[in-house]
Each structure stands twice: as C-alpha cells, then as structure tokens.
N, C-alpha and C positions, 0 to 999 in steps of 0.2 A: 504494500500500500504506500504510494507516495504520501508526502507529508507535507501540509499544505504551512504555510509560512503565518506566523503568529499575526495576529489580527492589535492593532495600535488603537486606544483611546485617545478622542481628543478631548477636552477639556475649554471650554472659552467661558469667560466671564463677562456679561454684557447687561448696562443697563446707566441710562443716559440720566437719571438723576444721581446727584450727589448723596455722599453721607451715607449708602447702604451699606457700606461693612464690603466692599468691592477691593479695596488692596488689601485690607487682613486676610481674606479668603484667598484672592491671590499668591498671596504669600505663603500663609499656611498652610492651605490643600498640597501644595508641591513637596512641601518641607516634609507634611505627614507621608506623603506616600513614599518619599527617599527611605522614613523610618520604617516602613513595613515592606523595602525592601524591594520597590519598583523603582526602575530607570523612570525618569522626566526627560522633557525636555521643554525646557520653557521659552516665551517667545513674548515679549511684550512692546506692545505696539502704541504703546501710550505716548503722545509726542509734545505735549506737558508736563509729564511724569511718570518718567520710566520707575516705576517703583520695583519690577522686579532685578534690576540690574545693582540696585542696593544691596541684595544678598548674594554675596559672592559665591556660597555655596550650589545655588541653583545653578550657576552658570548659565542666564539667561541672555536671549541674543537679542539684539530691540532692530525690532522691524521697521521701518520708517516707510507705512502705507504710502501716504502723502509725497512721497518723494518725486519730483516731476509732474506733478500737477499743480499745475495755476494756483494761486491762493483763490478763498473765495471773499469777497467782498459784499460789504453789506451797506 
C-alpha cells in the first residue's frame, strides 16, 4: 500500500475589530502546540504589527501582503 503524504493544518486568525484577544491567541496557540510537540510554522502578515516576529522562538516569517500594491487612499 503506498502511503499517502501527511495532510498540514492551517491555522488563521481573523477579525477586523480590535481588542479581541487576536495577538494572545496568536501567540499562544503556536507556543502550545510546539509544547505538545507539533512542528509550526508561523506567518504573520500584520503590516502595523508584526506581533509574531517578537517571539523569536516561533520563528515566524512576516509576509508583507500589500507589497506592490498602490496604497489606498481615502
């Protein structure tokens, strides 16, 4: 029987008001799962405030969506 190649969770955290508890969860969901033993890999894309790039242990990459697009003006 071939053996079919491990299937990846993604993980995103999304929600356009402030104040919900969005960088602790960030933070910590990744932290716990290193502790029970799963690989991460984190990616934060936040271009005001890369919060996960503060925790060196995650080794998070900061994606910069926005890159090459026009600003928007208001």
């Amino acid at each position: 029987m071939e053996q079919q190649p491990s299937m990846a969770t993604l993980y995103v955290t999304l929600q356009g008001k402030g104040g919900v508890g969005k960088r602790y969860l960030t933070a910590a969901f990744p932290q716990w799962l290193v502790e029970q033993g799963r690989s991460v890999a984190c990616i934060d894309t936040d271009t005001l405030n890369p919060t996960l790039l503060q925790y060196a242990p995650l080794k998070a990459t900061h994606l910069k969506l926005s890159q090459g697009h026009p600003p928007v003006t208001m």
